[in-house]
N, C-alpha and C positions, 0 to 999 in steps of 0.2 A: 447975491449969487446963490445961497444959498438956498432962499427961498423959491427961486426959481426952477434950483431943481427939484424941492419938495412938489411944487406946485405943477411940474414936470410927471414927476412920480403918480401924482392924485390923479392926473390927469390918462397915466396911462390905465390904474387900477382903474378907472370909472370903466376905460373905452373896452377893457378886457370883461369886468362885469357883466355890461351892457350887452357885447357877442357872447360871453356863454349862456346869457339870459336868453339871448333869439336862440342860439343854437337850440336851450332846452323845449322853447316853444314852439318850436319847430319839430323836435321827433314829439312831443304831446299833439302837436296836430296830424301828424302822421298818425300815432295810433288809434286814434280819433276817428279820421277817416277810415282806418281799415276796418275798426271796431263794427262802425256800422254799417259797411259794406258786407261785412258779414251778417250782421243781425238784418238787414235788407233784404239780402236773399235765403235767409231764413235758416243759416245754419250756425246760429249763437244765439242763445236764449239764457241769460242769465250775468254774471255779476263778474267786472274785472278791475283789478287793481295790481298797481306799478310801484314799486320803490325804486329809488337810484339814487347812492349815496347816502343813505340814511335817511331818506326827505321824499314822504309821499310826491308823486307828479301826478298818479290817474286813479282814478276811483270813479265807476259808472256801473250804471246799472242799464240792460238793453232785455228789452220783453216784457213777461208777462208772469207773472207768482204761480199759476197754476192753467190748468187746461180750457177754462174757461172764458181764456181772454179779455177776462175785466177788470182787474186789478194790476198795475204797473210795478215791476220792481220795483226795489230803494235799495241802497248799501244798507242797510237795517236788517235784511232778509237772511236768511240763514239753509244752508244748504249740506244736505249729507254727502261726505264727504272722500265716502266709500273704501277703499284700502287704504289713504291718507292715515286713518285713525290707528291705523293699526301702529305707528310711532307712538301714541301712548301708552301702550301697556307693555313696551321697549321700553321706554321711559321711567315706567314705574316700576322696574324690575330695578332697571342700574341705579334707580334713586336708591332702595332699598338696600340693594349692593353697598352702594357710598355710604350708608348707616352701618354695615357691618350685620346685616340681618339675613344675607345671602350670601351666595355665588355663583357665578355665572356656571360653574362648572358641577353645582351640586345637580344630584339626581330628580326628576321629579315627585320619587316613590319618598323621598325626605320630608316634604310638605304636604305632598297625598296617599300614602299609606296604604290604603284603600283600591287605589288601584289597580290592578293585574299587575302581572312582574314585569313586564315591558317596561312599566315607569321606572324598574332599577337600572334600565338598560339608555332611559332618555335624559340628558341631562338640559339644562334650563338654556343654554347656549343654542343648543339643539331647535330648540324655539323659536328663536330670534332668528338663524339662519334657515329654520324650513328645511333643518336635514334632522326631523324626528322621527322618520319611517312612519309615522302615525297615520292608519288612514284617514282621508277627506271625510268630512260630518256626511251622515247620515239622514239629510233634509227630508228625506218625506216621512220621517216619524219625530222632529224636530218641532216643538211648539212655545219654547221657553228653556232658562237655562237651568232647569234640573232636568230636563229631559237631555240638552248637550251631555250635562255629565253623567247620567245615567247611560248616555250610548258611549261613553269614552270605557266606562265600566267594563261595560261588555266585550270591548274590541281584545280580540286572543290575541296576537300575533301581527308585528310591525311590517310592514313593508319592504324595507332594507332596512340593513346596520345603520342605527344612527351614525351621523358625520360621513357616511360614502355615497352618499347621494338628495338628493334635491327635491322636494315635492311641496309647493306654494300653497297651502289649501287653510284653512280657518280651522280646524280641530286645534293647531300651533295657537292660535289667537286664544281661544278660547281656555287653554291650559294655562297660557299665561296670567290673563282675568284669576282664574280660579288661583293659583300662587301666590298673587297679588293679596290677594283674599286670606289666604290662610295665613301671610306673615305677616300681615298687617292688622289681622283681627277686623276690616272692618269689609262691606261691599266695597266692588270696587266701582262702582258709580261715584258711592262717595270717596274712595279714595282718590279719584281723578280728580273730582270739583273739590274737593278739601285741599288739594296740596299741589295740585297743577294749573285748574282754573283760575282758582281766586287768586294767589299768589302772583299769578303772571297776569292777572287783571283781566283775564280770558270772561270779564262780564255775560257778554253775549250767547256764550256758547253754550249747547244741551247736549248731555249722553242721553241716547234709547234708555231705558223706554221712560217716555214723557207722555202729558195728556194735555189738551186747551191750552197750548202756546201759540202767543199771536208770530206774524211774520217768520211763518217755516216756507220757503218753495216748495211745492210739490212737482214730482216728477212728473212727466208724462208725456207720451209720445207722438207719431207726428199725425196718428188718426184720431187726437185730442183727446187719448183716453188716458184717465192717471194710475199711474204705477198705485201695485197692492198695499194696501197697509202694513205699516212693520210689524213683525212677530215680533211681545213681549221680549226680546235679549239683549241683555246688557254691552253695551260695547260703542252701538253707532254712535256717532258725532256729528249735529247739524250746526254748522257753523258760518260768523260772516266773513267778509272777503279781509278786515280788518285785524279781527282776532285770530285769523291762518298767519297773517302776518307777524303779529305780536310773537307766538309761537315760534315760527321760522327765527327771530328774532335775537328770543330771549334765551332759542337752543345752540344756535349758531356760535354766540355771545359766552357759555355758560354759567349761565344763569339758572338754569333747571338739572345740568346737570356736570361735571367739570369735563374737561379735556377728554381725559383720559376713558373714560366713559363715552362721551361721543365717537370716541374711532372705536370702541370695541362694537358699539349695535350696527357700526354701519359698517362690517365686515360681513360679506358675501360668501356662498361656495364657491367653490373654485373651476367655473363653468359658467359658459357664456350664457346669456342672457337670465341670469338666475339676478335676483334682488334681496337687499340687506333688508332690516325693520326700518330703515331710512328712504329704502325702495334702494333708485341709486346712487350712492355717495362716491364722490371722489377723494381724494385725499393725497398728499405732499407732504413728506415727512411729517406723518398721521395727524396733518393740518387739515381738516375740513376744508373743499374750494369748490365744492362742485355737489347740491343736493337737488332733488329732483323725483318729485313722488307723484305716480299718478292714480287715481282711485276712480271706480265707476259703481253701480248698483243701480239695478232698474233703471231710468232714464236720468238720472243726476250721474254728471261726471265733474271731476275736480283734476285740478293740473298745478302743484305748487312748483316751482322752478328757482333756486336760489342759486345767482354765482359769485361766490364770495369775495375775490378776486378781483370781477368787475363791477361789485356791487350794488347789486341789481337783486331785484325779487319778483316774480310774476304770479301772482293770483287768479286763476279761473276758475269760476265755480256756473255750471250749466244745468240747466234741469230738462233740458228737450234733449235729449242724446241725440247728435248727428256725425260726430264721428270725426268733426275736424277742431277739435281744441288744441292739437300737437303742429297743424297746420297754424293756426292763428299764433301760438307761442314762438314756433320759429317764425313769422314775420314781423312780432313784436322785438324780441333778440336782434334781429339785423338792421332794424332802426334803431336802435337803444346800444349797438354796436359802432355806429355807423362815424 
């Protein structure tokens, strides 16, 4: 009798398996089909990859590396990643933090001295939420990064009162680099690829400025022409669909940096459509459940999308910009929901 029922039991584990085996293969062919009904009619060029429950399901590559149309993507490729990056040097702040080398709350004129008196007035938190009063860089006398700090130099007078207001702009980015920098004594290129890359196995991955690396996608738009060269500045991230993931992953998880430190970068103003250094984070008694960053530059767009909850991951990385990667993410989501 006994056996009976074990062999009862095996019998049901197999038949249960076996349907959520179809069921999986079944939203993979789904997305499959949508993948390239978009890259068909020609408004997805570039690299997409799925997690659900821990366990890669899709990973493809659709188009072409660059404007010329002769070489074929691979998962190998590597894509700039655009405001996405801007999570490491959030990152590398609250590492430093958790060493006891900062705080969130120090001034920036602590670290950079040198600066106008404004820095006594901006504190490093300030940074991360994009309420520095700092004005927007000054690009058309921009050519490398003594030149950013040479124009932060010069800026007299903020904006608004730090912390009463909101202004999204790279001067913020670019201050944090330089912090990174002064408390840690070394670049902060290498302090990314010293202590974020390698560690988290992030192999693949390159900060600006690089020279003769093989498999970068090139941007470029829909009259085949490719986006500018990058200015010499430290900061971009070209990366594959693989190691965004690793990333999402290893941050989620804390691993790169503890709990408590993930809910403070991913706190927001207090106004709507404003974003954290997470972009958009949700959070449940300051439980991470909801992250969601999107970044664009020249014709490369990126869309990472993590919900923790339902655990699940979405990887987009595009080099033809057309303007529907938020389109194709919610039609992945409600098969992957379904």
């Amino acid at each position: 009798m006994k056996n009976n029922k074990c062999s009862f039991l095996i019998v049901i584990l197999i038949v249960l398996l076996i349907n959520n085996l179809s069921a999986q293969n079944n939203k993979v062919n789904q997305i499959d089909s949508i993948m390239n009904k978009y890259y068909q009619n020609g408004t997805f060029n570039g690299n997409v990859l799925i997690s659900k429950n821990n366990k890669l399901i899709y990973n493809n590559s659709f188009g072409y590396s660059d404007e010329t149309k002769t070489t074929k993507l691979t998962t190998d490729y590597r894509f700039n990643i655009g405001s996405i990056t801007k999570e490491f040097s959030a990152v590398a702040l609250l590492k430093l933090q958790e060493q006891g080398k900062l705080n969130l709350d120090d001034k920036v004129s602590k670290f950079i001295p040198e600066l106008p008196k404004w820095s006594n007035e901006v504190a490093i938190k300030d940074l991360l939420k994009y309420t520095s009063g700092i004005p927007d860089v000054n690009w058309k006398k921009i050519k490398n990064d003594k030149d950013l700090f040479e124009d932060l130099k010069i800026i007299d007078s903020l904006d608004f009162i730090p912390g009463t207001n909101y202004d999204y702009n790279n001067n913020n980015i670019f201050l944090r680099h330089f912090i990174v920098e002064r408390v840690s004594g070394i670049n902060y290129k290498e302090y990314v690829e010293k202590f974020i890359f390698k560690p988290c196995k992030m192999n693949s991955s390159l900060m600006t400025p690089f020279e003769n690396e093989h498999n970068i996608a090139k941007g470029f738009n829909s009259n085949l022409i490719r986006d500018k060269k990058d200015l010499p500045i430290t900061g971009g991230i070209y990366i594959t669909t693989t190691d965004l993931l690793k990333w999402a992953n290893l941050l989620h998880s804390g691993k790169i940096i503890n709990k408590k430190s993930l809910y403070e970068i991913g706190q927001s103003f207090n106004s709507e459509e404003t974003q954290s250094a997470l972009g958009n984070a949700t959070y449940k008694n300051q439980n991470l459940i909801l992250h969601s960053h999107h970044g664009r530059v020249g014709n490369y767009e990126a869309l990472l999308i993590s919900d923790i909850v339902e655990k699940f991951t979405i990887v987009l990385l595009d080099n033809n910009y057309k303007g529907k990667i938020f389109e194709i993410s919610e039609a992945i989501i409600t098969i992957l929901k379904k």
